[in-house]
FIKOLZA-1660 file (N, C-alpha, C; in steps of 0.1 Angstrom, whole numbers, plus 5000, padded with zeros to 4 digits):
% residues 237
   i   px   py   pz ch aa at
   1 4825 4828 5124  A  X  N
   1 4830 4816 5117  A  X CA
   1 4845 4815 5120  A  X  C
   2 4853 4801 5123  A  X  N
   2 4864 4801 5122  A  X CA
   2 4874 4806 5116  A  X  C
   3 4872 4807 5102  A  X  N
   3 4880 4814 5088  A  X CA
   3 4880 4828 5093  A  X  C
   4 4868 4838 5095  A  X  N
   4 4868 4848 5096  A  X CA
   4 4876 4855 5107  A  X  C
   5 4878 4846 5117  A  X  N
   5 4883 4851 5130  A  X CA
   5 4896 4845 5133  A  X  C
   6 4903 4839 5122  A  X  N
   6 4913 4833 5122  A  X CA
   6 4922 4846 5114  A  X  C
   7 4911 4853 5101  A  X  N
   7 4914 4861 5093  A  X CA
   7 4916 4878 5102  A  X  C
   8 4904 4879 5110  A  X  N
   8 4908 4889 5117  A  X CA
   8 4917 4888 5125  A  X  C
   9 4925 4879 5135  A  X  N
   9 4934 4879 5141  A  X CA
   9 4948 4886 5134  A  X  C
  10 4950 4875 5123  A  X  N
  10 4963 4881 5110  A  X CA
  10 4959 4895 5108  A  X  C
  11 4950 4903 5102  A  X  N
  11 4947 4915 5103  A  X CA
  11 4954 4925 5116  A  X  C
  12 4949 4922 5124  A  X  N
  12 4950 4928 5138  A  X CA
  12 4966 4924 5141  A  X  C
  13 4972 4914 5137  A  X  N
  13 4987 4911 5140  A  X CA
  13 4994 4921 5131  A  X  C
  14 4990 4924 5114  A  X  N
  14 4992 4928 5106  A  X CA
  14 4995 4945 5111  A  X  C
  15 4986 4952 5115  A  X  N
  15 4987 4963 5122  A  X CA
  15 4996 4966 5135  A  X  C
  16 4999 4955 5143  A  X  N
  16 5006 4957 5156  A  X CA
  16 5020 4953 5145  A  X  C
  17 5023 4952 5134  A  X  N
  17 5037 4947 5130  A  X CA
  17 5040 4964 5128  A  X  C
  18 5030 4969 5119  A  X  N
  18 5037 4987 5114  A  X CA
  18 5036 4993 5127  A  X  C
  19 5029 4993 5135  A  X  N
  19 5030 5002 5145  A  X CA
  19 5044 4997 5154  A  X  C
  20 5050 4986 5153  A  X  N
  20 5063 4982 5158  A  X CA
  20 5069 4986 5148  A  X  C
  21 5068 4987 5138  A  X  N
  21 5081 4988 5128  A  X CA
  21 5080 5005 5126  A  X  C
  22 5074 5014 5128  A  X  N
  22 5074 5026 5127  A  X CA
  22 5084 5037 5121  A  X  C
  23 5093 5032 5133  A  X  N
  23 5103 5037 5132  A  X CA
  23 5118 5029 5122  A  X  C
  24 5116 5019 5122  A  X  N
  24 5122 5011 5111  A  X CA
  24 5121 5015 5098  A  X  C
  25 5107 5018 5095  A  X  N
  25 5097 5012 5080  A  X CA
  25 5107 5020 5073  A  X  C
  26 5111 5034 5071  A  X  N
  26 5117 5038 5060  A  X CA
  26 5128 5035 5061  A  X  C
  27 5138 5026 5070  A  X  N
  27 5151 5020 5068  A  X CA
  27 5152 5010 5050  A  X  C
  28 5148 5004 5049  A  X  N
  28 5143 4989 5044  A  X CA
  28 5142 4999 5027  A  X  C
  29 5133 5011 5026  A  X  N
  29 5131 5016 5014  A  X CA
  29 5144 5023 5011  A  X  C
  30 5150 5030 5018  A  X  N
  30 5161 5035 5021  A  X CA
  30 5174 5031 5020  A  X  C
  31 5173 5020 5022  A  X  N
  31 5186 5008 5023  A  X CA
  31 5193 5014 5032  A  X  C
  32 5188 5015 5047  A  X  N
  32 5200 5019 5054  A  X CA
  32 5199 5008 5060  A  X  C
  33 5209 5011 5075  A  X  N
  33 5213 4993 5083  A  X CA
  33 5210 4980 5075  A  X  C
  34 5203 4974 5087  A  X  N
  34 5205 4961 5080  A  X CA
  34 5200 4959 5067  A  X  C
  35 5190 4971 5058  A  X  N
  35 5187 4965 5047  A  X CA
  35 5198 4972 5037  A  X  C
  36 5207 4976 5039  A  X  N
  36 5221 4975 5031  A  X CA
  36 5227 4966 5025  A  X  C
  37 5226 4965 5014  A  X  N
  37 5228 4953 5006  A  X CA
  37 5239 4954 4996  A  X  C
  38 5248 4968 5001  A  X  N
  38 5262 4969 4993  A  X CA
  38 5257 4980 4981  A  X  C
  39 5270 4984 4972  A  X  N
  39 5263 4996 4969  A  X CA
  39 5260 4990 4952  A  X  C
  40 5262 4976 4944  A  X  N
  40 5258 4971 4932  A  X CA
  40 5244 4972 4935  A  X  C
  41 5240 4963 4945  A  X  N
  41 5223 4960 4948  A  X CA
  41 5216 4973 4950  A  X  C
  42 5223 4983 4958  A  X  N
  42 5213 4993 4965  A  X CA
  42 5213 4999 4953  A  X  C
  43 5221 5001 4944  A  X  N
  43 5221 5013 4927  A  X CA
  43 5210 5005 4920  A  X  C
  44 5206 4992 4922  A  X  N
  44 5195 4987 4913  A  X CA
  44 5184 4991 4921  A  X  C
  45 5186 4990 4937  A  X  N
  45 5172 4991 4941  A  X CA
  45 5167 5006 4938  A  X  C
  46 5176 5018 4941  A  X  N
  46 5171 5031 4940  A  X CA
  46 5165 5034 4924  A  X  C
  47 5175 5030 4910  A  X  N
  47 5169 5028 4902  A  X CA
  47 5156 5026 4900  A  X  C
  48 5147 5014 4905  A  X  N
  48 5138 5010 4906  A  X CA
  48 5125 5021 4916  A  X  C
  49 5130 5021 4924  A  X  N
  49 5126 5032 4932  A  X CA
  49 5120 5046 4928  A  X  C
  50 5131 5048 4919  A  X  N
  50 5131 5061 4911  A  X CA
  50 5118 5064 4900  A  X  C
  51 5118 5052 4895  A  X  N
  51 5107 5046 4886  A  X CA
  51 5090 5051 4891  A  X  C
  52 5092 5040 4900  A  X  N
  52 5082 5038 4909  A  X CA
  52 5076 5059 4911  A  X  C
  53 5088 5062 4920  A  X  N
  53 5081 5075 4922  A  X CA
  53 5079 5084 4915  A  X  C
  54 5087 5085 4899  A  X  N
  54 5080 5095 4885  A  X CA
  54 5072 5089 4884  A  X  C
  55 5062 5076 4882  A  X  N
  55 5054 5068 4884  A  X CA
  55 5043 5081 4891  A  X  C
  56 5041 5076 4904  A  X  N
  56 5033 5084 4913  A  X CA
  56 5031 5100 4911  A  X  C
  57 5045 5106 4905  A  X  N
  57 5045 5117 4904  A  X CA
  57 5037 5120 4895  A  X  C
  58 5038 5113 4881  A  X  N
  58 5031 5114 4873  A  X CA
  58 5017 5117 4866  A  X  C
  59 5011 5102 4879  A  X  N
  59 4997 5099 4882  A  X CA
  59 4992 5116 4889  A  X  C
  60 4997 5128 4894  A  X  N
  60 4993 5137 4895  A  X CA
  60 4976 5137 4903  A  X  C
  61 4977 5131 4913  A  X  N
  61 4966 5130 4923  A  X CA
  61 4962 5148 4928  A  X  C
  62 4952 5151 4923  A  X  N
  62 4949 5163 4924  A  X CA
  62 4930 5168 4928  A  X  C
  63 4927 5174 4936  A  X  N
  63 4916 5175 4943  A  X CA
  63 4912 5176 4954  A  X  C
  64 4900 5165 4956  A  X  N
  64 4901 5157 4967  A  X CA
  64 4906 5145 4964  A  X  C
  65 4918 5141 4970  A  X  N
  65 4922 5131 4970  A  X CA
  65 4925 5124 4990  A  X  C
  66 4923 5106 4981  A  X  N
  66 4922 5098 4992  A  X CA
  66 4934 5090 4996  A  X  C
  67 4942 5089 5006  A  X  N
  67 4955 5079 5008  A  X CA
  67 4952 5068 5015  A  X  C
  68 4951 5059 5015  A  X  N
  68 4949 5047 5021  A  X CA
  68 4959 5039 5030  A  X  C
  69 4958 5035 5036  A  X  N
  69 4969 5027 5044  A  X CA
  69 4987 5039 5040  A  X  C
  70 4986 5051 5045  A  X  N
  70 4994 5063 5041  A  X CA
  70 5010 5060 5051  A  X  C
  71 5008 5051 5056  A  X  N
  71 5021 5046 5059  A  X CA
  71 5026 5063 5070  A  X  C
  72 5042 5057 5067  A  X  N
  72 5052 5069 5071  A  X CA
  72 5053 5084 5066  A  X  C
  73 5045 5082 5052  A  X  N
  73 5046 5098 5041  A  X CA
  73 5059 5094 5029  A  X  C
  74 5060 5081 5027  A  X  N
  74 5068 5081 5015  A  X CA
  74 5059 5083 5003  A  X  C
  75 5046 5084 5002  A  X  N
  75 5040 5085 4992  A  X CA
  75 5032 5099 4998  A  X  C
  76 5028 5103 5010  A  X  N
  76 5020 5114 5008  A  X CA
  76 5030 5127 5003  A  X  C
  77 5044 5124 5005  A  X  N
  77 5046 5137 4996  A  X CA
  77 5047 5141 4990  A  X  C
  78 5041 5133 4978  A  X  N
  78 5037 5135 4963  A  X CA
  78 5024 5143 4962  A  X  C
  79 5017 5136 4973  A  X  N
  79 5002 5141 4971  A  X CA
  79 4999 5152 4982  A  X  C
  80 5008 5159 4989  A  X  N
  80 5002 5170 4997  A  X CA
  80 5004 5184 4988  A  X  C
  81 5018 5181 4979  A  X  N
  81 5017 5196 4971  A  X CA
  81 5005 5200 4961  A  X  C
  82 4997 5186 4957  A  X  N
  82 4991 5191 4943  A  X CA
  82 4970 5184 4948  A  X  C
  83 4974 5184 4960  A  X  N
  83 4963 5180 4968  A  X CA
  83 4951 5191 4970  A  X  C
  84 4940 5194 4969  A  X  N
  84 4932 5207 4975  A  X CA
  84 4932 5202 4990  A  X  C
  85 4928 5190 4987  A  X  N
  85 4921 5184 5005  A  X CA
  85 4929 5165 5002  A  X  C
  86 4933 5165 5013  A  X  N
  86 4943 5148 5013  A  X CA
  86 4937 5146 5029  A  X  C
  87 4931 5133 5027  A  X  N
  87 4928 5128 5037  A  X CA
  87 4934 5115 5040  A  X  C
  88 4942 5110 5050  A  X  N
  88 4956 5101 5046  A  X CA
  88 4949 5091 5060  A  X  C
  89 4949 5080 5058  A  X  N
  89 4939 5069 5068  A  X CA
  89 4953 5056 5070  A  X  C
  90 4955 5054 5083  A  X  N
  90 4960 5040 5084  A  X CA
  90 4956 5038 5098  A  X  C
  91 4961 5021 5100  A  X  N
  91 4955 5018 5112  A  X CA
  91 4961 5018 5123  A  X  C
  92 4977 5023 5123  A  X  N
  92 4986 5022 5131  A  X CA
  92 4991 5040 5139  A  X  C
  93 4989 5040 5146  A  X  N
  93 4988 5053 5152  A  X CA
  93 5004 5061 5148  A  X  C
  94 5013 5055 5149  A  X  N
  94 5028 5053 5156  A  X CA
  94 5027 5057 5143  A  X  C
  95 5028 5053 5126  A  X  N
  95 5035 5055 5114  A  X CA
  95 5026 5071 5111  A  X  C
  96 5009 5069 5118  A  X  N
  96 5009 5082 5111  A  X CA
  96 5006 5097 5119  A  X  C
  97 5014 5093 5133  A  X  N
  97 5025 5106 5142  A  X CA
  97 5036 5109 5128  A  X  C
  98 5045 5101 5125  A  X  N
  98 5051 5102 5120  A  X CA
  98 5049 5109 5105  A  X  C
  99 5039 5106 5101  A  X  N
  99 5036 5111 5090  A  X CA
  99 5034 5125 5090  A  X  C
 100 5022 5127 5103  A  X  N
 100 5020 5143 5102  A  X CA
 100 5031 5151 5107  A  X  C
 101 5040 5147 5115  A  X  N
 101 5054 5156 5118  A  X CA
 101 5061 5158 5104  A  X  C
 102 5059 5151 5095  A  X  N
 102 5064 5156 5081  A  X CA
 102 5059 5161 5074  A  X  C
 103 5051 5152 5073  A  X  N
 103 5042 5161 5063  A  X CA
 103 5026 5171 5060  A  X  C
 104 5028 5169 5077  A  X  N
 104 5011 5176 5084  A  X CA
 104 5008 5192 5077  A  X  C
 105 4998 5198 5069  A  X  N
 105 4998 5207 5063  A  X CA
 105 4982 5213 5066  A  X  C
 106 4977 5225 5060  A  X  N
 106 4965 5223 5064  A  X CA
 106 4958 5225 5049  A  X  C
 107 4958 5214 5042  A  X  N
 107 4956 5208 5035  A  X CA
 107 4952 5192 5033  A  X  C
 108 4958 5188 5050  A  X  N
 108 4961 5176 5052  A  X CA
 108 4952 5170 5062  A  X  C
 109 4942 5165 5065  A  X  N
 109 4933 5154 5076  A  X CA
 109 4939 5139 5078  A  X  C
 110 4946 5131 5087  A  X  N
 110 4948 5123 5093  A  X CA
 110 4937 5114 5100  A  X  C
 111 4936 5100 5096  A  X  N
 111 4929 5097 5106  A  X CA
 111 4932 5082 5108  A  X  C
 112 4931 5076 5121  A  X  N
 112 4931 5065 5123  A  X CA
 112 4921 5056 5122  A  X  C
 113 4924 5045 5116  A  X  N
 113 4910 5038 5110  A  X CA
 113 4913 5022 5108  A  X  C
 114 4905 5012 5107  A  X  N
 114 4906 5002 5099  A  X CA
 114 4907 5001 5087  A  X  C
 115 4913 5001 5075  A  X  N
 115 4913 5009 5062  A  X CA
 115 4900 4994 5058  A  X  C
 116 4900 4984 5059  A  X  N
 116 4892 4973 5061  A  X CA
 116 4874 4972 5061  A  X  C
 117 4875 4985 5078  A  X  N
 117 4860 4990 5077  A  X CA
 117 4864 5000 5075  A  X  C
 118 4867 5012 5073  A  X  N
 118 4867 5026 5070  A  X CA
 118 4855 5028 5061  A  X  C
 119 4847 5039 5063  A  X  N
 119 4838 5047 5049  A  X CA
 119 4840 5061 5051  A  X  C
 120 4840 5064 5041  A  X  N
 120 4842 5080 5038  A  X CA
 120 4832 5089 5047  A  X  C
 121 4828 5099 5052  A  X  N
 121 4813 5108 5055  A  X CA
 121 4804 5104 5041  A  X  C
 122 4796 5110 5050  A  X  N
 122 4785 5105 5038  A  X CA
 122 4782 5115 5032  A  X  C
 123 4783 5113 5017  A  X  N
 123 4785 5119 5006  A  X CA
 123 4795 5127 4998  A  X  C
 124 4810 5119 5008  A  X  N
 124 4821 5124 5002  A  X CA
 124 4824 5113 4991  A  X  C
 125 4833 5122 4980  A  X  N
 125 4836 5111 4967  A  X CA
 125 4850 5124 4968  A  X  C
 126 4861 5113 4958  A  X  N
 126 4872 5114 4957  A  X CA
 126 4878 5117 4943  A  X  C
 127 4884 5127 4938  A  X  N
 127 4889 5126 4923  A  X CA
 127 4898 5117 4924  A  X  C
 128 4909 5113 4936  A  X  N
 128 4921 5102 4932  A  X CA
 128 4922 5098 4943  A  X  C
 129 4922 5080 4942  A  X  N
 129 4926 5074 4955  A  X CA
 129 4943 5067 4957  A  X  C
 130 4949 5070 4958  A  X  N
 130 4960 5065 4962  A  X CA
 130 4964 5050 4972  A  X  C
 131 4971 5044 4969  A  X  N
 131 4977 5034 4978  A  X CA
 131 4987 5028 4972  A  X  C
 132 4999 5030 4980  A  X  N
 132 5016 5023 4982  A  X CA
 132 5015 5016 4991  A  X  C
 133 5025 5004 4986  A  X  N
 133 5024 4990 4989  A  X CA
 133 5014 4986 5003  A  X  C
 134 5002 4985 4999  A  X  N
 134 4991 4981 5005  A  X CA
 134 4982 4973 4997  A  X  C
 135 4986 4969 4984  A  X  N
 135 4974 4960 4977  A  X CA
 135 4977 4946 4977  A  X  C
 136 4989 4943 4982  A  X  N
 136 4997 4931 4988  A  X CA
 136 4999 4926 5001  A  X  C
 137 4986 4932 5009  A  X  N
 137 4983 4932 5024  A  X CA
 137 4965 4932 5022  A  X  C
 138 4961 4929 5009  A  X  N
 138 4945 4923 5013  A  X CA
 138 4942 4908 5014  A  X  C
 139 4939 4906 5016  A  X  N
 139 4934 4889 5020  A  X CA
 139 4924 4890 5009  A  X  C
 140 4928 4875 5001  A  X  N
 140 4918 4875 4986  A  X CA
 140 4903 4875 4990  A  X  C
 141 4899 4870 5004  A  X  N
 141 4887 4872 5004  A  X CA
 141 4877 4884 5008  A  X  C
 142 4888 4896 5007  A  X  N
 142 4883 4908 5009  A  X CA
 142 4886 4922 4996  A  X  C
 143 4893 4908 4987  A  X  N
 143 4897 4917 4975  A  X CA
 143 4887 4926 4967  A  X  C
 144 4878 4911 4962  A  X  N
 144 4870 4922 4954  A  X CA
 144 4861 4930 4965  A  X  C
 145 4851 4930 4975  A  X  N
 145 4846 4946 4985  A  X CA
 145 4853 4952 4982  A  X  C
 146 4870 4953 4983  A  X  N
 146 4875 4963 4982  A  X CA
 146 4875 4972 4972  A  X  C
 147 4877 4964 4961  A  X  N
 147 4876 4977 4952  A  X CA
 147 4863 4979 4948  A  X  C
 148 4850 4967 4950  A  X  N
 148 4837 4977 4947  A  X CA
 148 4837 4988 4956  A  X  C
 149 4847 4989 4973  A  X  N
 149 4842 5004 4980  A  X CA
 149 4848 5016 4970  A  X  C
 150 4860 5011 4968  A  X  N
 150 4867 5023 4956  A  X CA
 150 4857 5026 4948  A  X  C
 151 4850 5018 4937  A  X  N
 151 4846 5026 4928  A  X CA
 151 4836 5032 4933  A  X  C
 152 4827 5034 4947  A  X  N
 152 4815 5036 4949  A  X CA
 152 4826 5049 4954  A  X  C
 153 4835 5055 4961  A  X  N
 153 4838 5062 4963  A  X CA
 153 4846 5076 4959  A  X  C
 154 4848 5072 4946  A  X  N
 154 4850 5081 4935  A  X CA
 154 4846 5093 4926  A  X  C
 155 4846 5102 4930  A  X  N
 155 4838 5112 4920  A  X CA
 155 4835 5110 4905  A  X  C
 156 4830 5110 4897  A  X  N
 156 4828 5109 4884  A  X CA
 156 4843 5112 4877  A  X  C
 157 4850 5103 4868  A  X  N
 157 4863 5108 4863  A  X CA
 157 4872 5107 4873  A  X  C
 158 4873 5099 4883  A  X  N
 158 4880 5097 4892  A  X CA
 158 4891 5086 4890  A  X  C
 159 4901 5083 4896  A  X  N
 159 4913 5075 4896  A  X CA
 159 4925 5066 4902  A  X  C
 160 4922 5056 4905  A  X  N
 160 4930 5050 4912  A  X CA
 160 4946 5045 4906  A  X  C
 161 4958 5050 4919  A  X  N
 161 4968 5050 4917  A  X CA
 161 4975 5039 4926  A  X  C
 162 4984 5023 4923  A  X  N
 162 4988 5017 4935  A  X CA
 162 5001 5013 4933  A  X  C
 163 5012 5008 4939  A  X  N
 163 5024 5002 4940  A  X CA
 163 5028 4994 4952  A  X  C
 164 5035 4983 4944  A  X  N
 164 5036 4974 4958  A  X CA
 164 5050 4965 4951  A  X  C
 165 5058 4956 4961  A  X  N
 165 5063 4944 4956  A  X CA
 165 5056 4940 4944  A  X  C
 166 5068 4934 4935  A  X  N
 166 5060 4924 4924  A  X CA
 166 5065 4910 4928  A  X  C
 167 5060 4901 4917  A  X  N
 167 5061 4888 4924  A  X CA
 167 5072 4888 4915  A  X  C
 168 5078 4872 4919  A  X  N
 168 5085 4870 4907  A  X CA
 168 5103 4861 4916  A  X  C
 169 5107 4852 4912  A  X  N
 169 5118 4846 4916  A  X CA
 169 5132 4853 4920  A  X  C
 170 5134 4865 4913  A  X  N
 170 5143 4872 4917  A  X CA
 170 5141 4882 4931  A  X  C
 171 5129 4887 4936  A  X  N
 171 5120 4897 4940  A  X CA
 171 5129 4894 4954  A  X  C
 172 5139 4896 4962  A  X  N
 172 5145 4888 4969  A  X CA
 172 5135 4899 4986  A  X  C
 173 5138 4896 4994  A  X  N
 173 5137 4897 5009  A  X CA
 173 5118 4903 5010  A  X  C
 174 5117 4886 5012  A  X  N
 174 5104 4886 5007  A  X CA
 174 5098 4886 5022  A  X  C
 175 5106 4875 5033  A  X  N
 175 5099 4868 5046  A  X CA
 175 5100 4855 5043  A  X  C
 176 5090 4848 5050  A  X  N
 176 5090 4832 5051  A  X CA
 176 5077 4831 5053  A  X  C
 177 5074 4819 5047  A  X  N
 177 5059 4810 5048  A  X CA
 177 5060 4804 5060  A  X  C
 178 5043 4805 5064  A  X  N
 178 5041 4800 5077  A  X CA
 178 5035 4791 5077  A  X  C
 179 5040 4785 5083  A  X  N
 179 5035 4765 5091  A  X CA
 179 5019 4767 5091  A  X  C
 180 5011 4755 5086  A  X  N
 180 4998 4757 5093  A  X CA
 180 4988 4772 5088  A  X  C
 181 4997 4776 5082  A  X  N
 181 4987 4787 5079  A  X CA
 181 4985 4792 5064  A  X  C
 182 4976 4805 5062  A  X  N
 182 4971 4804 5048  A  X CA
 182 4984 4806 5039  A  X  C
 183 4983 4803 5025  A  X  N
 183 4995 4808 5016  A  X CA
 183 4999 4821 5019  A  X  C
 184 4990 4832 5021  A  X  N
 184 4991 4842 5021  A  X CA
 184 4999 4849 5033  A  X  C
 185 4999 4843 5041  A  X  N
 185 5007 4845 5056  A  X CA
 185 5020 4842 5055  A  X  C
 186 5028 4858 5059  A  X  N
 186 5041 4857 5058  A  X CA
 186 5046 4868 5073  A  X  C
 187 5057 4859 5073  A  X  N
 187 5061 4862 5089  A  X CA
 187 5073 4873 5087  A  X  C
 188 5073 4882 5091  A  X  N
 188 5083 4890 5091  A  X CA
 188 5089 4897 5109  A  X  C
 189 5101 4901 5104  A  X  N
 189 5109 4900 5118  A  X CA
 189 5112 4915 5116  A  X  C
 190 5117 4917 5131  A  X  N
 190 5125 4936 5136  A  X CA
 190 5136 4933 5135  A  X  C
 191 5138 4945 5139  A  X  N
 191 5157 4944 5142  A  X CA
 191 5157 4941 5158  A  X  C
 192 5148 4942 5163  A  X  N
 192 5150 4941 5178  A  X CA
 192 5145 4926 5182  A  X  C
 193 5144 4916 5172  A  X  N
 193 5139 4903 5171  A  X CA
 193 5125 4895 5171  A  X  C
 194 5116 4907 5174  A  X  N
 194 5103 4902 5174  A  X CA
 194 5097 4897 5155  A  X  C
 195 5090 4892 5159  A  X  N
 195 5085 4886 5149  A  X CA
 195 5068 4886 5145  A  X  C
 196 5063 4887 5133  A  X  N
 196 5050 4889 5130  A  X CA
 196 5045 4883 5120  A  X  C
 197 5032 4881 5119  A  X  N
 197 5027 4875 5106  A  X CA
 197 5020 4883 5098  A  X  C
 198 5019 4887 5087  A  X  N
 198 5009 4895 5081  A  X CA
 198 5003 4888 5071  A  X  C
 199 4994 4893 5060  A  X  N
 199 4993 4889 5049  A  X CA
 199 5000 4892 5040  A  X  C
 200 5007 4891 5030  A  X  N
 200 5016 4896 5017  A  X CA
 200 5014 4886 5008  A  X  C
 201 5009 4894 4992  A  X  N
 201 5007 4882 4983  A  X CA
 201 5017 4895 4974  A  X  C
 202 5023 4885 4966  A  X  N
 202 5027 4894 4954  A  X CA
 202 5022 4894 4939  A  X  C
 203 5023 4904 4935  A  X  N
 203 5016 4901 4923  A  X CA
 203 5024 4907 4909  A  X  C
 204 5021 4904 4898  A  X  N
 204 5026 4904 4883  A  X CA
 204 5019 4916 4880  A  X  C
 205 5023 4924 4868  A  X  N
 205 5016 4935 4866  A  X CA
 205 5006 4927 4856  A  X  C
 206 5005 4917 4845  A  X  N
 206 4997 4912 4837  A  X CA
 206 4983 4903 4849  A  X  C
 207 4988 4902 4861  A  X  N
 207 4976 4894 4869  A  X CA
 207 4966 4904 4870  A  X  C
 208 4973 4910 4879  A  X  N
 208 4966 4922 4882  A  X CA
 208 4956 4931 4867  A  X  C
 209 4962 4931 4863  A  X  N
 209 4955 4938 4848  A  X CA
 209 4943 4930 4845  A  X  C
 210 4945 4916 4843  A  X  N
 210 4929 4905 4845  A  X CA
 210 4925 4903 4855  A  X  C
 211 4930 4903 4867  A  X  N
 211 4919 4904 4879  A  X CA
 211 4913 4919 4881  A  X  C
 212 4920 4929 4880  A  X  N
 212 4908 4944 4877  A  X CA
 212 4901 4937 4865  A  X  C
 213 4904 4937 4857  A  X  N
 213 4895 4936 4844  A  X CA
 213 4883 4924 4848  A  X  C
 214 4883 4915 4851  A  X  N
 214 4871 4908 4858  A  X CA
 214 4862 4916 4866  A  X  C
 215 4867 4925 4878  A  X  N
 215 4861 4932 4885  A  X CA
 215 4853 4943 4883  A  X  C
 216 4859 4945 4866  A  X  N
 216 4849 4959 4861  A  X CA
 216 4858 4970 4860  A  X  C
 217 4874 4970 4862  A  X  N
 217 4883 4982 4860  A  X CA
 217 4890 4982 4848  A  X  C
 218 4892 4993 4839  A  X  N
 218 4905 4994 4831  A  X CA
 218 4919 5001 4839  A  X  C
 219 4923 4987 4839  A  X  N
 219 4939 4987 4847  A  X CA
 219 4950 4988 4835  A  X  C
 220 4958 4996 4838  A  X  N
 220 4973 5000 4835  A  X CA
 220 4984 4994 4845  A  X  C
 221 4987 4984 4840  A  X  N
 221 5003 4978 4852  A  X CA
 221 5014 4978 4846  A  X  C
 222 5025 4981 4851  A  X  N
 222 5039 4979 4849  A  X CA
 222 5049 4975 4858  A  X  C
 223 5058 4968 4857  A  X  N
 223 5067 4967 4861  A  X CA
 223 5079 4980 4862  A  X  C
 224 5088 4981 4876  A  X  N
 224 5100 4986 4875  A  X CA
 224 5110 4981 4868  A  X  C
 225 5110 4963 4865  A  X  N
 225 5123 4957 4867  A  X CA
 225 5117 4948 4873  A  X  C
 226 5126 4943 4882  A  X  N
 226 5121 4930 4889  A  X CA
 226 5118 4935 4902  A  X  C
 227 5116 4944 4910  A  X  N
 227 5111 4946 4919  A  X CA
 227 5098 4951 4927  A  X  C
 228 5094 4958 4917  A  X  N
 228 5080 4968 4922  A  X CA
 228 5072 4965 4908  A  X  C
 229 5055 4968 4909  A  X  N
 229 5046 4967 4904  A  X CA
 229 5036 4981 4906  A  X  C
 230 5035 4988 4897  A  X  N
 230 5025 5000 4899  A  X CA
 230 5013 4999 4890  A  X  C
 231 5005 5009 4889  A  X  N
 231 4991 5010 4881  A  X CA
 231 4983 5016 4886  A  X  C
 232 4976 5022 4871  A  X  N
 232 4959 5029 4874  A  X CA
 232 4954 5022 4874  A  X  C
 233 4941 5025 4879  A  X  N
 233 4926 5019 4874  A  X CA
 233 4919 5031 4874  A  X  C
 234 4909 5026 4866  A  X  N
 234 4895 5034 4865  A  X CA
 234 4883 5026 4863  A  X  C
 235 4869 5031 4869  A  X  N
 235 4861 5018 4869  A  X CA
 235 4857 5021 4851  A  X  C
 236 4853 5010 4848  A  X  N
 236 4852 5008 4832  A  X CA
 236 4832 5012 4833  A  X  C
 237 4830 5020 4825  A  X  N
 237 4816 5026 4820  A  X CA
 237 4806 5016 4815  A  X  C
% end
């Protein structure tokens, strides 16, 4: 179908953006070069930041646990100390070299995947699934599969942990909307001037709390402030 393969293409662009941005990606969280925004703005952002990661810390991901779209390792380093077994999946080769030169342990399994189509081995279940800013890179019509694969992949008592952009007017260096294409398509650029389209939706922590809650989860959302959006879930009994 047209939709689908218009949908796969953004996907597949989505992925060639992190594996270009690689080496970038932790500039931007960082506030170094160009995402240096002076030192009033960068003290709100780290603030925020700070939140965000006693946040994660908190959530205490412990067992087997799962990382999802695991990026550079700004969030697996929370989860490789308190981990038995961390299995950390993205689709971009380049962010997760990078990841295991930091944080590669042997505790630690890597693997490159579609996080999209990925399935666990069979018969593996997870006490905690993790994912940073990755729930603002699904396309709504893949939202809810997604989380029925979560809950089917969960050990009994198990727990979902996520953070991403929040929405919201102030939420500033968001990208640009693209011509001709879905709402959800947002174009973002390098420092070396290429340019990409991905998906990025942002979300409210009260959305998000009724869209789990329709789906069958009890969700926990908060805000940092005006920048970031985190939360549990658990599937609801």
């Amino acid at each position: 179908m047209e939709g689908e393969t218009e949908l796969g293409g953004l996907l597949e662009e989505q992925v060639e953006y992190y594996e270009a941005r690689a080496e970038e990606y932790d500039d931007c969280y960082l506030r170094r070069g160009r995402y240096d925004r002076g030192p009033e703005e960068n003290e709100k952002w780290f603030a925020e930041t700070a939140t965000l990661e006693s946040a994660a810390e908190a959530f205490g991901a412990s067992g087997t646990v799962l990382e999802l779209a695991c990026g550079t390792g700004l969030w697996t380093r929370f989860l490789v100390p308190r981990a038995d077994r961390l299995l950390a999946i993205d689709g971009a080769t380049n962010v997760l070299e990078l990841n295991r030169s930091r944080y590669g342990a042997p505790n630690v399994e890597y693997q490159r995947a579609d996080v999209f189509e990925w399935k666990p081995p069979e018969g593996e279940l997870y006490d905690a699934i993790f994912f940073g800013f990755f729930i603002s890179h699904i396309p709504p019509a893949l939202f809810e599969g997604f989380w029925n694969d979560l809950r089917s992949w969960l050990a009994p008592g198990g727990r979902v942990f996520f953070c991403d952009d929040a929405a919201g007017s102030e939420r500033p260096f968001g990208g640009e909307r693209v011509d001709a294409a879905p709402e959800f398509a947002l174009k973002r650029g390098l420092t070396d001037g290429r340019e990409f389209t991905i998906v990025k939706i942002f979300y409210a922590p009260e959305e998000l709390t009724r869209t789990l809650a329709d789906l069958g989860w009890e969700a926990e959302c908060a805000s940092t402030g005006r920048l970031f959006v985190y939360g549990t879930a658990t599937p609801r009994a």
